[in-house]
GUROLUM-716030 format. One record per residue (C-alpha): residue number from 1; residue in three letters; x, y, z. Coordinates in steps of 0.5 Angstrom, whole numbers, plus 500, padded with zeros to 3 digits. Layout:
# GUROLUM-716030
 num residu east north  up
 NUM    ALA    X     Y   Z
...
This chain:
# GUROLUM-716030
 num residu east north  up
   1    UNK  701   439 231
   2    UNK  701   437 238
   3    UNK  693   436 240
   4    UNK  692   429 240
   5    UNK  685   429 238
   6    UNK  682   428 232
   7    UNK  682   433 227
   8    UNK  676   436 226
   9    UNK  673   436 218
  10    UNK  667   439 215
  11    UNK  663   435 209
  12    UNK  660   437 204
  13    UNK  655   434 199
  14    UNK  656   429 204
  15    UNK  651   424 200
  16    UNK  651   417 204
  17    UNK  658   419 208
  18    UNK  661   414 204
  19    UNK  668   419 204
  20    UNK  666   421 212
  21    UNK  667   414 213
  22    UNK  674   414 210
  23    UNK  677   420 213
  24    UNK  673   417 219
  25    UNK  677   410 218
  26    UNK  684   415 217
  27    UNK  683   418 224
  28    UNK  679   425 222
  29    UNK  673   426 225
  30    UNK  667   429 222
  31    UNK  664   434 226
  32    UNK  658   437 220
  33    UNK  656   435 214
  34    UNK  651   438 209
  35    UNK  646   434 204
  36    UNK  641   438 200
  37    UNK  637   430 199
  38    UNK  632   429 204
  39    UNK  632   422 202
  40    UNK  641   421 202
  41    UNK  641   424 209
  42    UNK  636   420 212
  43    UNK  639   414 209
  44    UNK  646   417 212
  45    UNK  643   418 219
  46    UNK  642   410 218
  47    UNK  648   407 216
  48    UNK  653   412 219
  49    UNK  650   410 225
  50    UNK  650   403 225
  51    UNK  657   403 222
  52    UNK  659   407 227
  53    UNK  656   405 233
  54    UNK  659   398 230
  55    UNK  662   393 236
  56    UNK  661   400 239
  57    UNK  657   402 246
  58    UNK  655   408 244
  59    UNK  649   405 240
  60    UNK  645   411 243
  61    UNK  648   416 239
  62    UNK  645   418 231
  63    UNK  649   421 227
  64    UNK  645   425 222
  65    UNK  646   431 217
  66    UNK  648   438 220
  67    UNK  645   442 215
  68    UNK  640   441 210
  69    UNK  640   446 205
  70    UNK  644   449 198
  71    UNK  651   450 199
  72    UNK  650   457 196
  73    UNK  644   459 202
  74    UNK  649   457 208
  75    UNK  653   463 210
  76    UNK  660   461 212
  77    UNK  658   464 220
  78    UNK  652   460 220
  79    UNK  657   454 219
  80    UNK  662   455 224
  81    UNK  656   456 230
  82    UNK  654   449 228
  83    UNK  660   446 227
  84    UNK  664   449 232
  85    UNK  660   453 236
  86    UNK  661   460 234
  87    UNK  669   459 235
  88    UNK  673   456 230
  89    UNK  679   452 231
  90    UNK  686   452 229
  91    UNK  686   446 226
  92    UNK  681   444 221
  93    UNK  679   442 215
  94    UNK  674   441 209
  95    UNK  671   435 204
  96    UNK  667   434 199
  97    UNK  665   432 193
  98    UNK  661   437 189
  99    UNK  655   434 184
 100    UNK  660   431 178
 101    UNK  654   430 172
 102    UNK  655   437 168
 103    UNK  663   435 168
 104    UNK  661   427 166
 105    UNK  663   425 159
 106    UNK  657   421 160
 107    UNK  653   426 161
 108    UNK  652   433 158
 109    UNK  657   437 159
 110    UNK  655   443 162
 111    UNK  659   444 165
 112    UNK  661   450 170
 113    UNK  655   453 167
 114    UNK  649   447 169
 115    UNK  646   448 175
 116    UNK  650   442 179
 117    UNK  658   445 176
 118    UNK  656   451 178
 119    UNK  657   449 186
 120    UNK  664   447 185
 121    UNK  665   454 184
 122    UNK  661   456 191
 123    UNK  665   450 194
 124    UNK  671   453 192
 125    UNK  669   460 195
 126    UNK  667   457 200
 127    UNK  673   455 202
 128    UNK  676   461 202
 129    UNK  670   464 206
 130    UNK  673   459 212
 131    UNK  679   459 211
 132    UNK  680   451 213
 133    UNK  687   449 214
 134    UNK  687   445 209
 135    UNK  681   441 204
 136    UNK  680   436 199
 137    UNK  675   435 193
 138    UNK  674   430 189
 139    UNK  671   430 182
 140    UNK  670   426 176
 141    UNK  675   426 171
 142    UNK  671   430 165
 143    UNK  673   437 169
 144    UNK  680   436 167
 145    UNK  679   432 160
 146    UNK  674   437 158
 147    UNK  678   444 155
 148    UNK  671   448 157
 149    UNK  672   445 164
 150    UNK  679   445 165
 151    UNK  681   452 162
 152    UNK  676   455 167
 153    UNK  677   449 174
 154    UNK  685   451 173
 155    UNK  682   459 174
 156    UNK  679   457 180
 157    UNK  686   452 183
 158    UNK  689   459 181
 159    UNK  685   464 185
 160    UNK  686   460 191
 161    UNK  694   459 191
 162    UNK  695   466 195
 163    UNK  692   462 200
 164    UNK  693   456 200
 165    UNK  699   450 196
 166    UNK  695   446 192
 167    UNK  695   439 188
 168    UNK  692   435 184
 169    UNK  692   428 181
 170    UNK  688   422 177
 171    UNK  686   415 183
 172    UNK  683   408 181
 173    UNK  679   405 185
 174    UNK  682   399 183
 175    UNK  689   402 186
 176    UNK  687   401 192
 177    UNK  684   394 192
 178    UNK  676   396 190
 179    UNK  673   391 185
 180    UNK  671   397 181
 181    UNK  675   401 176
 182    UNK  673   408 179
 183    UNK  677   415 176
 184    UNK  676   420 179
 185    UNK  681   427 181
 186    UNK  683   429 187
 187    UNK  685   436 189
 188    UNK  689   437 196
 189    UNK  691   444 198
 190    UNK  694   445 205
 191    UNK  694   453 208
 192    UNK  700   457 207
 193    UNK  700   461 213
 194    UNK  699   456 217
 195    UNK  705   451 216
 196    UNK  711   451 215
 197    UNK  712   449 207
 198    UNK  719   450 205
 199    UNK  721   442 207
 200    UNK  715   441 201
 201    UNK  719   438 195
 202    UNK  716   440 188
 203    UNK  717   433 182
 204    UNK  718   437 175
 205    UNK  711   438 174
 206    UNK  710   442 180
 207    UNK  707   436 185
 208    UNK  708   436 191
 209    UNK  703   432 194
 210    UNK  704   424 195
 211    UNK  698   421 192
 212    UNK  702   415 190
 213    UNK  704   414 196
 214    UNK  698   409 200
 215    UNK  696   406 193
 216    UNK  696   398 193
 217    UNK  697   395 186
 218    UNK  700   400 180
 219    UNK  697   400 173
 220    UNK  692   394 176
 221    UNK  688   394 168
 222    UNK  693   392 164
 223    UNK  698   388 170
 224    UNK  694   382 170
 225    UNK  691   378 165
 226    UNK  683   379 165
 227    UNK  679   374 163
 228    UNK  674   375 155
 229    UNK  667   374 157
 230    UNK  663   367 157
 231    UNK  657   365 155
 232    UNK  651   367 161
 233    UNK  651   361 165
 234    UNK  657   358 164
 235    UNK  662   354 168
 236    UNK  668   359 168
 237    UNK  675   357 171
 238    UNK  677   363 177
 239    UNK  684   365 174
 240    UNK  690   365 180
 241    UNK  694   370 178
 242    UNK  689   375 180
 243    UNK  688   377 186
 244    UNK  682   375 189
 245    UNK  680   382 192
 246    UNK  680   385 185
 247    UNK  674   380 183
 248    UNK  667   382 183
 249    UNK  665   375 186
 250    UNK  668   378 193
 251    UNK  662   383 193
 252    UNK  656   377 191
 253    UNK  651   375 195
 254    UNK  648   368 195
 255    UNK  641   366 194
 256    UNK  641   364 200
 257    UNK  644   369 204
 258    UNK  639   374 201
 259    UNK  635   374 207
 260    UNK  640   374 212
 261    UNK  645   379 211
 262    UNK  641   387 210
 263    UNK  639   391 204
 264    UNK  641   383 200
 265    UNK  634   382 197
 266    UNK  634   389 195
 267    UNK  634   389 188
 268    UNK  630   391 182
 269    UNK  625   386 177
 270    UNK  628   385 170
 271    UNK  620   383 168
 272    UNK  618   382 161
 273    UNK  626   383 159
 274    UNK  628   377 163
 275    UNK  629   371 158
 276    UNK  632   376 153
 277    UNK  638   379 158
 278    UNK  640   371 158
 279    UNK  643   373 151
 280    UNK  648   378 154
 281    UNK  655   374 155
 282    UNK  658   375 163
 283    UNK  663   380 162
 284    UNK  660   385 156
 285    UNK  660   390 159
 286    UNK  662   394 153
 287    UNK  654   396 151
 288    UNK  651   403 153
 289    UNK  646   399 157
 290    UNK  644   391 161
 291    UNK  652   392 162
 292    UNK  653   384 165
 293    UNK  658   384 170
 294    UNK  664   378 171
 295    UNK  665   375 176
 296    UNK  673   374 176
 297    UNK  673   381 174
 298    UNK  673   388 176
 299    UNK  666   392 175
 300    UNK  665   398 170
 301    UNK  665   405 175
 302    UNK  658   404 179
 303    UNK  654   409 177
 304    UNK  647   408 177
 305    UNK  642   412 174
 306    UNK  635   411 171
 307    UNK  634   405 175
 308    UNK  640   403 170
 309    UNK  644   397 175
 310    UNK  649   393 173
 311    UNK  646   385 171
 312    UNK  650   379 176
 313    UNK  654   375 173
 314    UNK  651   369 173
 315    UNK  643   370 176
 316    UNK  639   373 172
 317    UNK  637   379 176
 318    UNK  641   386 176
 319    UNK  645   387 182
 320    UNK  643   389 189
 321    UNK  644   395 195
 322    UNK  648   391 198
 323    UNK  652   388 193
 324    UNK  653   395 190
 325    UNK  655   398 196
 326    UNK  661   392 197
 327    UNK  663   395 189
 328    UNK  664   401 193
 329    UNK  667   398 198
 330    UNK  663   399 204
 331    UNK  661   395 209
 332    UNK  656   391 211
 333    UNK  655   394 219
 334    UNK  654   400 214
 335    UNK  645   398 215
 336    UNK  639   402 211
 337    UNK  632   400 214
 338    UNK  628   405 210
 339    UNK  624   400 205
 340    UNK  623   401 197
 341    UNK  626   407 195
 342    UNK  631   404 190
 343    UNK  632   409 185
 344    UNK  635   413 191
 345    UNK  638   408 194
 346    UNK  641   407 188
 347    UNK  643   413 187
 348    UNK  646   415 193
 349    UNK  650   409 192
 350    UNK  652   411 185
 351    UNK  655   418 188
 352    UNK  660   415 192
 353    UNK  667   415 194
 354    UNK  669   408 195
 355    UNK  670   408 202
 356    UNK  677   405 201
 357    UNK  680   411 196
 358    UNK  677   415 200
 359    UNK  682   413 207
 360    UNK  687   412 203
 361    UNK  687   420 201
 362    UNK  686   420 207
 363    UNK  691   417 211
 364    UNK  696   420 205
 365    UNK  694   427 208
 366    UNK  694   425 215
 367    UNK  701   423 214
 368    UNK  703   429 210
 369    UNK  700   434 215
 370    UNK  703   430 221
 371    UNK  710   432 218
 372    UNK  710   439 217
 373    UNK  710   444 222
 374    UNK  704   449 224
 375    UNK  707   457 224
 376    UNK  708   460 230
 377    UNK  705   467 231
């Protein structure tokens, strides 16, 4: 690759950008993205602008949703006009995160047969119409651990292998940093007429791609000693054989910051249920609901629907927008100015790659592409 601009990238299901911004931080620049919510691209005009035009004097420049329509009514013609003004280039890829509840094992299971699995065959296909030069997407786990799904998602990776060199593997959030156990797969699949893959080396199993590489902690769950829950108010000793950036605590905001740093004070009233919820310990998080966080120890994956936000670990409130978005490892410059909405606010967060997770796929593939060779014609 001798072009020294940033590879261009289009993002799918885009949400909040949360995996735009990763890839952004690994030196790929998000040309079009695509976001069927209103609400969740109103929201990505807001705080991918201000994190982007951070420290930045192109304060006057909006980033905002290309396209707002399903996936299955985009015709891939249409998409290379408002990404790449009719001309695709040589050098491009593809991302995205297709809608994951009909896969959760939380959820119901549909599976590829549910109105949202469906579009992670549509999003395969469309990789194929468009034929990027390589592609990511990331889902959650119940796609592989599920045998209905698994069966037919190794069908779909199957299809695509006359085209292009594919793998997967299983990330933690945690793994890299993030206070939040987060499971997620990944799969990679670089183009095959396009580069030059002999030098690619296969382990036993058939992988080639190097998830491992970038990752910060190995097996961080069972490497440390985390501590029991305790008591909702009392006075807890912070362990120093863990590092800190694994605790929840770095992501809290004080009482009284709520009113200076953005989207702090945003969060929803326990009402009537208040002095009850004070019985529920710091760190029970092993209930199906009001699971309370801990301070000193890493979040359960944040995933927030029905208004159901994880409890703080020493106020007696749920956790806030900003709180949830530092779980998911975004930054602060990163501003939403629409009020209320909470429910969707939530939401979107909810739905998000951990930005860190996300750089580090990226910048392990980024490095990847840098060391092969493009074919010549």
């Amino acid at each position: 690759m001798n072009n020294n601009d940033p590879i261009p990238v289009l993002s799918f299901f885009s949400g909040g950008g949360f995996l735009d911004m990763g890839f952004e931080n690994a030196g790929f620049n998000v040309v079009w993205t695509n976001e069927i919510d209103i609400s969740f691209s109103k929201f990505y005009s807001e705080g991918f602008t201000s994190w982007k035009n951070h420290d930045s004097n192109a304060s006057h420049i909006t980033h905002y949703i290309t396209n707002n329509n399903s996936i299955k009514d985009i015709a891939a013609a249409t998409i290379v006009k408002e990404a790449f003004n009719g001309l695709k280039p040589e050098l491009f890829g593809i991302i995205g995160g297709p809608p994951c509840q009909d896969f959760s094992l939380n959820g119901n299971l549909n599976g590829f047969k549910g109105d949202r699995g469906s579009l992670t065959d549509t999003y395969l296909y469309k990789i194929l119409e468009l034929q990027p030069s390589f592609f990511v997407m990331e889902n959650v786990t119940g796609l592989i651990k599920v045998k209905k799904n698994s069966k037919h998602f190794f069908e779909l990776l199957k299809a695509m292998e006359d085209d292009y060199l594919i793998d997967w593997g299983v990330l933690n959030s945690l793994e890299v940093g993030v206070p939040q156990s987060r499971e997620r797969i990944f799969v990679v699949g670089v183009k095959k007429s396009q580069f030059d893959l002999e030098s690619v080396k296969m382990d036993l199993n058939g992988n080639w791609f190097p998830f491992k590489k970038n990752k910060s902690y190995i097996d961080p769950q069972n490497t440390f000693n985390w501590p029991f829950p305790n008591s909702f108010g009392a006075a807890i000793e912070k362990p120093n054989d863990i590092p800190e950036e694994l605790f929840l605590d770095s992501c809290l905001v004080s009482k009284t910051n709520e009113k200076i740093i953005p989207n702090a004070d945003e969060y929803f009233n326990l009402k009537g249920d208040a002095d009850r919820l004070k019985s529920i310990m710091e760190g029970e998080t092993n209930r199906p609901s009001f699971k309370r966080l801990h301070r000193y120890k890493f979040s359960p994956t944040a995933c927030y629907g029905n208004n159901e936000v994880h409890l703080h670990p020493y106020q007696n409130r749920r956790l806030s927008v900003r709180e949830a978005f530092r779980i998911q490892g975004v930054d602060d410059t990163y501003i939403l100015k629409t009020k209320g909405q909470l429910t969707k606010k939530f939401k979107m967060i909810g739905n998000g790659v951990p930005v860190p997770l996300a750089q580090m796929v990226g910048r392990t593939l980024m490095d990847f592409l840098s060391e092969l060779k493009e074919r010549k014609p």
